[in-house]
TORKOLLO-406610 format. One line per 8 residues: for each residue x, y, z of N, C-alpha, C, CB. Coordinates in pm, whole numbers, plus 50000, padded with zeros to 5 digits. Glycine has a CB too. Layout:
BEGIN
X:Y:Z:X:Y:Z:X:Y:Z:X:Y:Z ~ ...
//
This chain:
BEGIN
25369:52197:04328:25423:52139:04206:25356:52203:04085:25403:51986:04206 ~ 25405:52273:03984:25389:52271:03860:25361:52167:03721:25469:52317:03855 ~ 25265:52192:03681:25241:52134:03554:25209:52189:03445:25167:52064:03560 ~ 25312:52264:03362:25308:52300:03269:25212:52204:03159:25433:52323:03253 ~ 25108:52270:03091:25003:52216:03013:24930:52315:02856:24887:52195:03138 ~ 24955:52243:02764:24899:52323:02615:24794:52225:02561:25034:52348:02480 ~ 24689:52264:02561:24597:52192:02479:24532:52289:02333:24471:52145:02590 ~ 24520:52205:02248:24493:52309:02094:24382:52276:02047:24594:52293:01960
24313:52350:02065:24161:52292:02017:24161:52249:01790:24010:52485:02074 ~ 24057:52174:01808:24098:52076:01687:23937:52090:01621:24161:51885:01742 ~ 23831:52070:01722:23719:52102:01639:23584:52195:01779:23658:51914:01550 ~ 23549:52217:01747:23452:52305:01838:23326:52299:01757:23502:52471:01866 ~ 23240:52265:01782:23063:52196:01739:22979:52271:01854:23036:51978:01763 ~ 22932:52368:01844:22839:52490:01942:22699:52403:01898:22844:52710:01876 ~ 22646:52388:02036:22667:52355:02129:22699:52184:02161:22574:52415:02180 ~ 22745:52145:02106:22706:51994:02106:22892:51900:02138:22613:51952:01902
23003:51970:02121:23109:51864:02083:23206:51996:02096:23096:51761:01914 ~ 23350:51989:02193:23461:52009:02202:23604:51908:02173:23444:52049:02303 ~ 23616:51923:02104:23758:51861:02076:23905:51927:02078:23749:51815:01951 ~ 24014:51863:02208:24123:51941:02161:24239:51781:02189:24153:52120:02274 ~ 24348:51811:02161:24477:51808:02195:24557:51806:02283:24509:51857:02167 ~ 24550:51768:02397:24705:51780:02484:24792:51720:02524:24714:51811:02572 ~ 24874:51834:02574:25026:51789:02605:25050:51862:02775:25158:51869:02460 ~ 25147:51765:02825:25162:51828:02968:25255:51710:03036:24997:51855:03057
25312:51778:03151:25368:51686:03241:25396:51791:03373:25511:51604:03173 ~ 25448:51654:03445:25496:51718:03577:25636:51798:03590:25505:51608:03675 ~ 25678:51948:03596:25806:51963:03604:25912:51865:03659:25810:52061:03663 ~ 26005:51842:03571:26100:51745:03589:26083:51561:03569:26131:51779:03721 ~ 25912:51563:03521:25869:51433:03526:25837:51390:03344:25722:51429:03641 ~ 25843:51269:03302:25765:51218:03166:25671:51311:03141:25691:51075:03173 ~ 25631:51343:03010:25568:51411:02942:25393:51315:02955:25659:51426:02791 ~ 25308:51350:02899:25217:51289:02863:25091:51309:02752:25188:51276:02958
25039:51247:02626:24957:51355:02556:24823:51247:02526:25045:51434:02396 ~ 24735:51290:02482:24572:51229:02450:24510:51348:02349:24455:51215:02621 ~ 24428:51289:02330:24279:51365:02253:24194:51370:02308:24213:51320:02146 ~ 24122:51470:02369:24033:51429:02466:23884:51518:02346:24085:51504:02669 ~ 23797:51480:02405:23653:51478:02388:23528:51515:02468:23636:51379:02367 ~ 23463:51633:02490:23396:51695:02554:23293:51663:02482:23427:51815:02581 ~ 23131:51606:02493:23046:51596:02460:22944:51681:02523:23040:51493:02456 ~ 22827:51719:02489:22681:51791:02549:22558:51724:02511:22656:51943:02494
22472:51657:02572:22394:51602:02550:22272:51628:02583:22423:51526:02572 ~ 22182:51730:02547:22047:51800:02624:21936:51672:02640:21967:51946:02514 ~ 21941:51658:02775:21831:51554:02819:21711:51615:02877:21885:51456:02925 ~ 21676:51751:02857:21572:51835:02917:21594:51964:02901:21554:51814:03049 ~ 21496:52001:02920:21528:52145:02900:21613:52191:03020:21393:52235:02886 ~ 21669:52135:03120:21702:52226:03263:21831:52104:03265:21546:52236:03435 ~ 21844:52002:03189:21920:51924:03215:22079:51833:03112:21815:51858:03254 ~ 22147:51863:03114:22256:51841:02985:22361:51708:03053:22369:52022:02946
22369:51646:03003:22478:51515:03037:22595:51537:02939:22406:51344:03006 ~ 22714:51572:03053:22871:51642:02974:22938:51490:02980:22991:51801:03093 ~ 22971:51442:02873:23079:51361:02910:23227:51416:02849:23043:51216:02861 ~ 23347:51332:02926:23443:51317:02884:23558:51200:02856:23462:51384:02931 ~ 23595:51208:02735:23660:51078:02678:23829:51143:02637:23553:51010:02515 ~ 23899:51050:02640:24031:51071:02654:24091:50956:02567:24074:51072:02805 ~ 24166:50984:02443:24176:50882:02397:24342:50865:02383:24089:50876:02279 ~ 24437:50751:02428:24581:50764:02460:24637:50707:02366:24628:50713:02582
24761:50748:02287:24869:50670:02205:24848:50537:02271:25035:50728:02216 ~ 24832:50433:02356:24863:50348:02375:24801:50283:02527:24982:50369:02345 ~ 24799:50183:02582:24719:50123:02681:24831:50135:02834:24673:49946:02621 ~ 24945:50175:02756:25034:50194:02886:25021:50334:02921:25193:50157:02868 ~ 25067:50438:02819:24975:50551:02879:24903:50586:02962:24919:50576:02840 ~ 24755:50556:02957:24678:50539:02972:24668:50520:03135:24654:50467:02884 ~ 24749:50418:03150:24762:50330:03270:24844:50452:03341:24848:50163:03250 ~ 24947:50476:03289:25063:50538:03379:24950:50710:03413:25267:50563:03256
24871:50697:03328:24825:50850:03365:24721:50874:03462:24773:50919:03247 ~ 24646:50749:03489:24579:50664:03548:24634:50675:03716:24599:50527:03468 ~ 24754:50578:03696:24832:50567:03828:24907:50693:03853:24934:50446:03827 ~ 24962:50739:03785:25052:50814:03850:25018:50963:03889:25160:50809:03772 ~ 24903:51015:03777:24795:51115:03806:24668:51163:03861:24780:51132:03750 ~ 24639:50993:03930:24472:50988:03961:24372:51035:03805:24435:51128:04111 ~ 24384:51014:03728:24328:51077:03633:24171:51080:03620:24385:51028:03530 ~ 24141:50934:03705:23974:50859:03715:23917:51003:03805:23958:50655:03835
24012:50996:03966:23931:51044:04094:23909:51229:03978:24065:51042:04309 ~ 24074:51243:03932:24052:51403:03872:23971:51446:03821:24118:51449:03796 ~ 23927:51381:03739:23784:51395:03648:23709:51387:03696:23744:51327:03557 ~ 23638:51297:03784:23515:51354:03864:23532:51448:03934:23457:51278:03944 ~ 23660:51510:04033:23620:51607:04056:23649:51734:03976:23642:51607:04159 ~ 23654:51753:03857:23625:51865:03771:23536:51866:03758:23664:51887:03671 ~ 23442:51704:03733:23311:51762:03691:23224:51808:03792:23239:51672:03619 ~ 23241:51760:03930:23229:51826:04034:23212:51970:04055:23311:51794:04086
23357:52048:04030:23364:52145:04062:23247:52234:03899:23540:52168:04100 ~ 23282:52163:03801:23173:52245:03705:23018:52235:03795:23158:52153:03523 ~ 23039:52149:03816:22865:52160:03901:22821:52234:03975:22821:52073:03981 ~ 22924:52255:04054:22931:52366:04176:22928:52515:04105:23086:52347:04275 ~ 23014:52476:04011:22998:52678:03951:22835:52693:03886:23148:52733:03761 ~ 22837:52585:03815:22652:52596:03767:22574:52665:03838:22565:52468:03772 ~ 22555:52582:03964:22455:52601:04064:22439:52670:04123:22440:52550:04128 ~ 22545:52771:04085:22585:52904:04190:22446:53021:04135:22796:52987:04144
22377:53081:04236:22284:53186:04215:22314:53281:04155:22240:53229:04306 ~ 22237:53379:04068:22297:53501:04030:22346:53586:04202:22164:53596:03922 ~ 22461:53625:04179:22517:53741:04316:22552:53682:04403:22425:53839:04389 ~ 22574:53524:04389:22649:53470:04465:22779:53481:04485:22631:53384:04451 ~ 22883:53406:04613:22997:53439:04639:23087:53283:04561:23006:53477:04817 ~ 23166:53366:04480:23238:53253:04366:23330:53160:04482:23368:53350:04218 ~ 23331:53027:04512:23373:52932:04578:23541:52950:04559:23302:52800:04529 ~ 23630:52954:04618:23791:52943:04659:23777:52834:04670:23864:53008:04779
23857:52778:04545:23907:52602:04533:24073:52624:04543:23855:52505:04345 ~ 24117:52558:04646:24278:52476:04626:24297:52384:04646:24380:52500:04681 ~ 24408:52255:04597:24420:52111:04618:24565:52135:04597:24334:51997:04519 ~ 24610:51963:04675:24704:51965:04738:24738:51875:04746:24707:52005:04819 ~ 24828:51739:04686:24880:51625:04702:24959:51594:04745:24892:51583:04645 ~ 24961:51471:04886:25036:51473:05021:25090:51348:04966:24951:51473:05184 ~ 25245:51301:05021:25289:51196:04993:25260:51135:05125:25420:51199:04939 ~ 25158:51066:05184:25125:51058:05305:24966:51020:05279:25164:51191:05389
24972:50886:05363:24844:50816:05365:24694:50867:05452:24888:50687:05419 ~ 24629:50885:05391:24516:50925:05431:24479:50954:05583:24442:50840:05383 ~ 24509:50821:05595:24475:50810:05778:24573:50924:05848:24529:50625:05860 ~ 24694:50927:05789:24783:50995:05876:24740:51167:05851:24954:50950:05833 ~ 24674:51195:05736:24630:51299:05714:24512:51378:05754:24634:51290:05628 ~ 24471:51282:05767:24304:51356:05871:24396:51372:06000:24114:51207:05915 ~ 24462:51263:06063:24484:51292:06223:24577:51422:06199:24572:51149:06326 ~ 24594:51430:06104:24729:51568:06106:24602:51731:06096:24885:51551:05882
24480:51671:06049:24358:51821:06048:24282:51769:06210:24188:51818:05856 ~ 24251:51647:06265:24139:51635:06337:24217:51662:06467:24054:51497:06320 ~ 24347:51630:06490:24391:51625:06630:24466:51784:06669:24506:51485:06647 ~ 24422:51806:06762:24490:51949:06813:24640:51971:06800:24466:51967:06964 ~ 24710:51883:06897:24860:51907:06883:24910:51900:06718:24943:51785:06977 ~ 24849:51825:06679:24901:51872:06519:24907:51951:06430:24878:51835:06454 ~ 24743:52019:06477:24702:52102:06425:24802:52237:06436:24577:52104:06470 ~ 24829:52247:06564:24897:52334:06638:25076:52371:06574:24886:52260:06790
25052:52236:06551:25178:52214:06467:25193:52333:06329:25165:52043:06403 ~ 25137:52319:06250:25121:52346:06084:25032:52414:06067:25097:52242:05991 ~ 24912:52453:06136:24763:52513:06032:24820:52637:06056:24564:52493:06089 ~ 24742:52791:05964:24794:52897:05963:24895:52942:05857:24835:52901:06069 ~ 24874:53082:05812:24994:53127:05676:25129:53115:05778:24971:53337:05587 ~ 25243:53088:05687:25361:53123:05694:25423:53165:05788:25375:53182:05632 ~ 25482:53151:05901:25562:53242:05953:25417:53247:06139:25589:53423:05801 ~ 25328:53242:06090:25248:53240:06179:25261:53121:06321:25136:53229:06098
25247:53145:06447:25208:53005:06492:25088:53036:06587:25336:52917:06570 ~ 25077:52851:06659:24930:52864:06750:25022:52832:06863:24773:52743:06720 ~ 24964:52921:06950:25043:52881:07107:24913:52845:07174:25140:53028:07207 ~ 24796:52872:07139:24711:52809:07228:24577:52775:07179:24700:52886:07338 ~ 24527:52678:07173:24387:52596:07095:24329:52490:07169:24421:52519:06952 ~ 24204:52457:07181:24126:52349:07196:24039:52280:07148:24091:52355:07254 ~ 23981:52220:07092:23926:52097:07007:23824:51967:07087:24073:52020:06946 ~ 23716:52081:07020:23619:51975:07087:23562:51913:06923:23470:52064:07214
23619:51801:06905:23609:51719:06750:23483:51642:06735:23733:51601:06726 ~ 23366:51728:06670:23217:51629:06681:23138:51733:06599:23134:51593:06868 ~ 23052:51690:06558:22916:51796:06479:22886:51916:06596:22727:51685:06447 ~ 22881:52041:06527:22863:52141:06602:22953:52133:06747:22715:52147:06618 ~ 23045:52105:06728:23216:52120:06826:23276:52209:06771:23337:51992:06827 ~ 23408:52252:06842:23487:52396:06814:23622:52351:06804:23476:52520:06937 ~ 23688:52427:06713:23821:52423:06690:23822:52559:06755:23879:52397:06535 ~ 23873:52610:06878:23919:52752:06955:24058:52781:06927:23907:52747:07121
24120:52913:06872:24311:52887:06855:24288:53003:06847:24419:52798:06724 ~ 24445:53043:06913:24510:53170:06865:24607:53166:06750:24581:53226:06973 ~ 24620:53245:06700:24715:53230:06600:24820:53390:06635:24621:53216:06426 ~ 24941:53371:06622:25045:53451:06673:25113:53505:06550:25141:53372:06767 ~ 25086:53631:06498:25183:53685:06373:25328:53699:06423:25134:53842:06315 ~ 25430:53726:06293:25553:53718:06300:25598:53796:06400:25606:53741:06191 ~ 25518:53926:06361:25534:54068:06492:25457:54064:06614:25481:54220:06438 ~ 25421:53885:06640:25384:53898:06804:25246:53960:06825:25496:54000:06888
25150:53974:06711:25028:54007:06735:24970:53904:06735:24976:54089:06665 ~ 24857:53899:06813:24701:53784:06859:24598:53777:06788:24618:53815:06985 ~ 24557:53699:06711:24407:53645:06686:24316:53586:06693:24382:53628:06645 ~ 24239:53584:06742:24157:53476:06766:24040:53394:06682:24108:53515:06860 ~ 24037:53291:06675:23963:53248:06556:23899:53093:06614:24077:53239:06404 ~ 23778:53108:06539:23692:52976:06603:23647:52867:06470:23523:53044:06691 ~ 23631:52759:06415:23551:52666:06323:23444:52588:06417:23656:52554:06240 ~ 23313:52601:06385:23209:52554:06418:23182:52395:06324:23108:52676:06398
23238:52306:06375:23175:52219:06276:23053:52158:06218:23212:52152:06291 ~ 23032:52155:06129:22857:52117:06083:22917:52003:05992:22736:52266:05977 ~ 22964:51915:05963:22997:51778:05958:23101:51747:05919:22929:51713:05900 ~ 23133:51591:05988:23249:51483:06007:23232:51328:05954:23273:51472:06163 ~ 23284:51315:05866:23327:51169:05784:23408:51211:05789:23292:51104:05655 ~ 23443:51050:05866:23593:51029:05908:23694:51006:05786:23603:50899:06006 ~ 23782:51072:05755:23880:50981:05682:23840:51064:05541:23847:50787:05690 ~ 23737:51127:05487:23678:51180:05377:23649:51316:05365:23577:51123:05359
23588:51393:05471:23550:51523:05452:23503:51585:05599:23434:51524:05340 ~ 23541:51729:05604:23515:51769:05701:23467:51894:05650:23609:51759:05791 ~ 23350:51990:05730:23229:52094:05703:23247:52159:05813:23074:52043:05686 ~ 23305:52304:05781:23314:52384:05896:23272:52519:05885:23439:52383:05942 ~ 23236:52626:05945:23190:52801:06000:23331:52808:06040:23049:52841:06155 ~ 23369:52909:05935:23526:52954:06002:23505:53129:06022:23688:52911:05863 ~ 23518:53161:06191:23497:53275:06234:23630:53345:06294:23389:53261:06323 ~ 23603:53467:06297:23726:53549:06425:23644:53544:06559:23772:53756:06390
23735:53520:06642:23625:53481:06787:23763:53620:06892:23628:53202:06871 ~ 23705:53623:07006:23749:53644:07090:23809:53552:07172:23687:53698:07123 ~ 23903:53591:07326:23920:53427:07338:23880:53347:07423:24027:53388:07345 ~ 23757:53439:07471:23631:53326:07500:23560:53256:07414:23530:53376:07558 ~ 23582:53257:07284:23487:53207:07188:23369:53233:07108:23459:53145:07226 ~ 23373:53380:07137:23257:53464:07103:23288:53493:06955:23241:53600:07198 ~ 23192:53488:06876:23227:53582:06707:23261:53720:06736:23075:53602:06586 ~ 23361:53784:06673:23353:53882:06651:23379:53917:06510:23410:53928:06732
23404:54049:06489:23421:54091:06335:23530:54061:06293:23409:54223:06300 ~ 23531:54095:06154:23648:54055:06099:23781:54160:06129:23616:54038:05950 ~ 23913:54160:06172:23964:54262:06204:24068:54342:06083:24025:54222:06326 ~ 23982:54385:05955:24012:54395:05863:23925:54541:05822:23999:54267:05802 ~ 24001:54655:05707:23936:54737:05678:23841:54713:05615:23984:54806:05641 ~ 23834:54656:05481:23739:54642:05402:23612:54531:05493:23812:54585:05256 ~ 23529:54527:05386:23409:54434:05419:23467:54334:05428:23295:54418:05331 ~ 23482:54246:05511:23506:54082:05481:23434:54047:05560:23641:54006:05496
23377:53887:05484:23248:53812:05557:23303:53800:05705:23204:53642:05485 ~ 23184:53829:05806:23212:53721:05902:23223:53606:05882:23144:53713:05979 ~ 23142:53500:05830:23139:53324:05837:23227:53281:05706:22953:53246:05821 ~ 23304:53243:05655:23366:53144:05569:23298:53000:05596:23527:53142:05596 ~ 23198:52962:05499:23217:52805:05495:23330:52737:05409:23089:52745:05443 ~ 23397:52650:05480:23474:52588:05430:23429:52403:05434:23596:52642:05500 ~ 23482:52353:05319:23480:52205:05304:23586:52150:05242:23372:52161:05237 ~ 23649:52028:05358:23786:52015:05294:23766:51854:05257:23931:52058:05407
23785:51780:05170:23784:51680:05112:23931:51572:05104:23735:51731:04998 ~ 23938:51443:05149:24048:51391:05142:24020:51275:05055:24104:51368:05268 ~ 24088:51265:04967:24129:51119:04882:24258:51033:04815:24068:51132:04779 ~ 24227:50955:04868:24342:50878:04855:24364:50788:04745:24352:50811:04958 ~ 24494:50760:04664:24513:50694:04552:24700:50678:04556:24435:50787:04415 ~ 24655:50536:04548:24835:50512:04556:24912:50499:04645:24907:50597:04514 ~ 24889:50549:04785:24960:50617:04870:24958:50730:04909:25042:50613:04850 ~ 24915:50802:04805:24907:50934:04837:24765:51034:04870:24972:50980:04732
24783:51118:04954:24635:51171:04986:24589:51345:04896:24636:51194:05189 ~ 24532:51348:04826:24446:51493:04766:24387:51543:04895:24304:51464:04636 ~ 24408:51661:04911:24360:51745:04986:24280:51851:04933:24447:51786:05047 ~ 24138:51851:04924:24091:52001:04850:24025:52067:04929:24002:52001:04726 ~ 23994:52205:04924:23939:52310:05019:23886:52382:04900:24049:52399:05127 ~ 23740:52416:04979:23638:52468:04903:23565:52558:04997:23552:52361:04841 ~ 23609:52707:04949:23598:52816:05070:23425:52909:04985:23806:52955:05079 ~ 23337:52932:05055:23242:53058:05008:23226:53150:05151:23065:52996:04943
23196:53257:05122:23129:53332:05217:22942:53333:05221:23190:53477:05186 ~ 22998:53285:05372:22862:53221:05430:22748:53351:05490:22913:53105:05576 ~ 22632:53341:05377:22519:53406:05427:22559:53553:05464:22464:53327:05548 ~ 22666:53641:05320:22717:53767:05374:22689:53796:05267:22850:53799:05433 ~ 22667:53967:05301:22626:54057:05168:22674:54061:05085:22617:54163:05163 ~ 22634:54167:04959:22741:54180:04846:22850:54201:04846:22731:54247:04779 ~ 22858:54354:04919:22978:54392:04985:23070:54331:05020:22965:54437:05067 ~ 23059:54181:05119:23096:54104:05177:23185:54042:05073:23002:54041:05240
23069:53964:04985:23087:53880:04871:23191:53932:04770:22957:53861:04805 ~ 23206:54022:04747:23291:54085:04687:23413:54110:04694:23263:54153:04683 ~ 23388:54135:04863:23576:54143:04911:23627:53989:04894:23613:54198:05118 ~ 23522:53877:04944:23610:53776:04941:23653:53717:04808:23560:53682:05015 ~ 23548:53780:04706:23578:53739:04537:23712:53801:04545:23462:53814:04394 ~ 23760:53950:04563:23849:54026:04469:23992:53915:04580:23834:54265:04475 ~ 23966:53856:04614:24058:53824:04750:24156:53709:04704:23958:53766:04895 ~ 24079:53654:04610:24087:53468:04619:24240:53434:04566:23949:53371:04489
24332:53533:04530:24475:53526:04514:24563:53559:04590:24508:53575:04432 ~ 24510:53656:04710:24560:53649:04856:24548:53504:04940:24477:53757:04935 ~ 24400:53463:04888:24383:53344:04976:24495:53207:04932:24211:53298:04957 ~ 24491:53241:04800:24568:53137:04713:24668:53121:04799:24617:53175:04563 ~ 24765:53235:04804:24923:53252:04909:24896:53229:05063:24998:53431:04905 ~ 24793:53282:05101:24835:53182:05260:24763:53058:05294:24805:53268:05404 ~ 24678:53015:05215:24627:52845:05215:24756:52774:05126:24440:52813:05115 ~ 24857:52833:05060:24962:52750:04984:25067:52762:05102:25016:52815:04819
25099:52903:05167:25185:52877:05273:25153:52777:05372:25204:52984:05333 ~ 25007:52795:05401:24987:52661:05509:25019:52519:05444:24818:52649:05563 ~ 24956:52514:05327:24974:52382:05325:25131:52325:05274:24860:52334:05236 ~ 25218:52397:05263:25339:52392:05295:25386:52338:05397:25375:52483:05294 ~ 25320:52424:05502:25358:52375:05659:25343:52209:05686:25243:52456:05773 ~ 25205:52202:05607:25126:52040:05665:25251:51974:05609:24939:51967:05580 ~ 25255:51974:05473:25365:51869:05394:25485:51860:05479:25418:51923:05236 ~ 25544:51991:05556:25718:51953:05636:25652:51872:05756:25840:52126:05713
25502:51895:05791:25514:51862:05893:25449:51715:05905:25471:51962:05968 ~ 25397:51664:05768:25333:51536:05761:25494:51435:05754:25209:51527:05604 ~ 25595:51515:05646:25710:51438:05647:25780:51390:05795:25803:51519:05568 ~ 25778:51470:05879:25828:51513:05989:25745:51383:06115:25786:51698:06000 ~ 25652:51363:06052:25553:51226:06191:25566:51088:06064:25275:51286:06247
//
């Protein structure tokens, strides 16, 4: 889904105060606009408290932007994700963020990532399928799958999990395996990491479930780091083709 969005900045105060303007909606949906308010507050030398304030034409607004946008859960996780870019080391590998809003209740959405046959169903770019996987679902357990390209070629690929909350978040080592389960390399020219950590996050509001994925390359060189930086708009297109898949196939159970 698209959301066309213009915000006009109105006052800018270095370092202390952002102020802008916006306007936005959902293609084909009500419009919506505020003033919002970026504050900086140096509480230490190593330490700054950002807030943000949003101020609406009106208390229904407000509400509808509230309900119908998650606007509360959104904002924390922006400020989230600003945190995450902070903290990042010099020469680190820049984190692959995508999200994804399921018309489909939470519960039904984890069992659609945690259970095999489902999995089997939908995970994978476009056009791809799994004819064969196993799922041992627990801390340090394996997601084992092949994945089958359009032209009938084999891959093999393994997720090591390193943690499970149920219903909230799942922490995985996403490798190319053989199909005993062994790592192998990546079967790609350039450098690409062996390990992808990935962390996928579920929240629910309304009815409906947010899906976010938060990809780095795990404990790989520059080289490494690099391919998966220049990458992250390839990745964009086949984590959007997959999660395409999930949505026909969440409608579909």
């Amino acid at each position: 889904t698209n959301y066309p969005n213009h915000s006009i900045f109105r006052e800018v105060v270095k370092p202390e105060r952002i102020v802008y303007t916006h306007g936005g909606h959902r293609e084909g949906g009500p419009g919506v606009s505020f003033v919002a308010t970026w504050s900086f507050d140096a509480l230490s030398a190593t330490q700054t408290k950002v807030t943000l304030r949003m101020v609406f034409p009106s208390a229904e607004n407000r509400d509808f932007v509230i309900k119908e946008f998650g606007a509360v859960e959104g904002g924390k996780q922006t400020l989230a994700r600003l945190a995450e870019h902070l903290a990042l080391p010099p020469g680190a590998s820049r984190p692959f963020i995508i999200s994804r809003e399921f018309a489909a209740p939470r519960a039904l959405v984890w069992r659609a990532w945690t259970e095999v046959e489902h999995l089997k169903q939908w995970f994978g770019p476009k056009g791809f399928t799994i004819p064969t996987a196993t799922l041992d679902f627990r801390p340090d357990g394996s997601f084992h799958f092949c994945m089958k390209t359009p032209d009938g070629d084999e891959m093999w690929a393994r997720w090591k999990f390193l943690e499970i909350t149920a219903l909230e978040r799942l922490v995985w080592i996403n490798s190319f395996s053989n199909p005993a389960g062994k790592v192998v390399p990546p079967p790609f020219p350039d450098p690409w990491p062996s390990d992808i950590l990935n962390t996928v996050t579920f929240t629910e509001h309304a009815g409906k479930t947010t899906v976010s994925i938060h990809s780095t390359a795990f404990n790989a060189p520059v080289t490494e780091q690099r391919t998966f930086d220049d990458n992250h708009e390839s990745m964009r297109g086949g984590w959007g083709g997959t999660l395409e898949q999930l949505a026909a196939h969440l409608a579909k159970i």
